[in-house]
C-alpha positions as CSV (number, residue, x, y, z in Angstrom):
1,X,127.8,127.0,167.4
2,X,128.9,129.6,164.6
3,X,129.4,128.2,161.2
4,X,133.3,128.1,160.5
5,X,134.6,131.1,158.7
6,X,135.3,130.7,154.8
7,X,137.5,133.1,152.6
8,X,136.6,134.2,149.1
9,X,140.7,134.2,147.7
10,X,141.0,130.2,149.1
11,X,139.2,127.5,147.7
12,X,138.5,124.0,149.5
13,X,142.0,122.8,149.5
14,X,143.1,126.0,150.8
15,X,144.7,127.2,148.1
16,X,144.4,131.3,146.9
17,X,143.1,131.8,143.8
18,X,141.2,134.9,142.2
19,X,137.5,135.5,143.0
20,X,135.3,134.7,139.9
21,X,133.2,138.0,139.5
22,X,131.9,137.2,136.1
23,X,128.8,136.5,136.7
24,X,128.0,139.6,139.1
25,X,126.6,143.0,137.9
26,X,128.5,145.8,136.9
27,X,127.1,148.3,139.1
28,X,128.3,151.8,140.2
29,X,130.5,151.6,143.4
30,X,132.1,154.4,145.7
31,X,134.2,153.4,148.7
32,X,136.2,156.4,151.0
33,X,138.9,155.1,153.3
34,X,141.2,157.3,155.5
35,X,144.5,157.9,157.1
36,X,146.2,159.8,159.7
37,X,149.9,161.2,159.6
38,X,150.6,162.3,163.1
39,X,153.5,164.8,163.7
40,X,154.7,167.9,165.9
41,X,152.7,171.3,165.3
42,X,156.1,172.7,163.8
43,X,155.4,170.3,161.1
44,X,152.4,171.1,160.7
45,X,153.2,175.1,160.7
46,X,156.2,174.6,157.6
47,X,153.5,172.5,155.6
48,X,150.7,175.1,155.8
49,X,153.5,177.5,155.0
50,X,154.7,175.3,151.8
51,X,158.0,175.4,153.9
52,X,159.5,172.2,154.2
53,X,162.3,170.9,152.0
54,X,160.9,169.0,150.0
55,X,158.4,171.0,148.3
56,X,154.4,171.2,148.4
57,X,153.4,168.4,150.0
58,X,149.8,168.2,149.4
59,X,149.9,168.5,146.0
60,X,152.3,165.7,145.7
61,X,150.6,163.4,148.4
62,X,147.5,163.7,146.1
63,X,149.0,162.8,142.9
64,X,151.1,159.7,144.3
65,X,147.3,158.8,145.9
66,X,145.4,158.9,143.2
67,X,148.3,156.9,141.0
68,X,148.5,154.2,143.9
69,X,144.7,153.8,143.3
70,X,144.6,153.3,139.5
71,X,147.8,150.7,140.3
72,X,145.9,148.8,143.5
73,X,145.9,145.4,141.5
74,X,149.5,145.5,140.6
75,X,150.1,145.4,144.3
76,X,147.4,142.9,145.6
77,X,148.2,140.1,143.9
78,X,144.5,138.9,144.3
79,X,142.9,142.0,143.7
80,X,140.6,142.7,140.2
81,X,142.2,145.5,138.0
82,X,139.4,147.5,137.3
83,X,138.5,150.9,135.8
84,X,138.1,153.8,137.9
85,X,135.9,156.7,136.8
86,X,137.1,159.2,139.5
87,X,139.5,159.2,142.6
88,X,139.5,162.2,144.6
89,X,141.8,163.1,147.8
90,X,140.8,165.5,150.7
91,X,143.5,166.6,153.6
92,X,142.2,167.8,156.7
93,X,144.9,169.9,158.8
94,X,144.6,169.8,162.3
95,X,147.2,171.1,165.3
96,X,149.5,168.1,165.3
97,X,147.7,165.7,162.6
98,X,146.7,165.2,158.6
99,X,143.6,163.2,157.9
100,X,144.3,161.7,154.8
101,X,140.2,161.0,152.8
102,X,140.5,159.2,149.8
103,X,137.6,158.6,147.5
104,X,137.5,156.0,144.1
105,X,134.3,155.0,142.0
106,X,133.7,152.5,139.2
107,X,131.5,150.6,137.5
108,X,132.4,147.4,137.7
109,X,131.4,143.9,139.9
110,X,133.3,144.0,142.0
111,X,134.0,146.5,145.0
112,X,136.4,149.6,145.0
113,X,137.5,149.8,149.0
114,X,141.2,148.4,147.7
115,X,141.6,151.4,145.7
116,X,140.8,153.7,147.8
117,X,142.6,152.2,150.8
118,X,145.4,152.1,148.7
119,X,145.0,155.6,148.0
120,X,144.3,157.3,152.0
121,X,147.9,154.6,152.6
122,X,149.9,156.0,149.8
123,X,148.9,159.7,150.5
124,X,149.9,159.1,154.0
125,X,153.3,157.7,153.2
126,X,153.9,160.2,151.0
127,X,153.4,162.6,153.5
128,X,155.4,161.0,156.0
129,X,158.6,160.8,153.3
130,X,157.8,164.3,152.4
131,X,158.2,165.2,156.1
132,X,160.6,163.0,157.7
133,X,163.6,165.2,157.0
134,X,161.8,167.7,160.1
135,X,160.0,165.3,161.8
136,X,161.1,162.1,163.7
137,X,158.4,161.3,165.5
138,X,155.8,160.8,162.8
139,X,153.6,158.2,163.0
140,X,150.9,156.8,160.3
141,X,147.6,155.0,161.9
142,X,144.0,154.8,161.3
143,X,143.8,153.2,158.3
144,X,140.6,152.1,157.6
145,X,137.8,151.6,155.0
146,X,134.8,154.8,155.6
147,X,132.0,154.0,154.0
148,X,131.1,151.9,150.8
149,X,128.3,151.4,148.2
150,X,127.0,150.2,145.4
151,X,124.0,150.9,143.1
């Protein structure tokens, strides 16, 4: 028989609370997470040709992503706010698709996967806002955490 499950944010009464990371290391961490905007090739043809109406959409996805990051624990009410020493935010362009990458690192103890989750969800939103105007079909999916580490 498995061992019942236990949650970090609840304690034994079941109540949420903020994990105590005090004691733990402050280490270097990196997490990437990543996003896809689906939408119709036409879409994709006016943003490779900066010609939707709303402006250069990259640019601007990338800025509100790396802002969401550096704001993650103002939205999780649970999550640590902690310092991030770089956020970085890659676009892949396919046929009928943007994959959103979204990069954060820190030093702290506790793990960085929030803010770049945040980030890859943020970039993609913007994206879809950016778009919408063209584009009724869009859909956002994927979101999910890549890869993390710590050292």
């Amino acid at each position: 028989m498995k061992p019942p499950i236990t949650f970090s944010h609840l304690d034994q009464a079941g109540s949420a609370h903020m994990v105590n990371v005090g004691s733990k290391p402050i280490q270097l961490r990196r997490a990437v997470a990543g996003a896809r905007l689906v939408c119709q090739p036409a879409t994709i043809r006016a943003l490779k040709a900066r010609a939707l109406p709303k402006g250069d959409v990259l640019t601007v996805a990338q800025i509100a992503a790396i802002q969401a990051a550096k704001r993650t624990s103002d939205l999780i009410p649970l999550c640590h706010p902690i310092a991030l020493c770089h956020v970085a935010v890659e676009f892949k362009i396919r046929r009928d698709s943007v994959d959103v990458t979204c990069s954060a690192e820190t030093s702290a103890p506790t793990g960085v996967e929030m803010e770049a989750l945040t980030g890859a969800s943020i970039a993609a939103l913007t994206l879809y806002d950016m778009c919408k105007a063209v584009d009724k079909h869009m859909r956002i999916e994927g979101i999910h955490v890549i890869s993390k580490t710590k050292q």
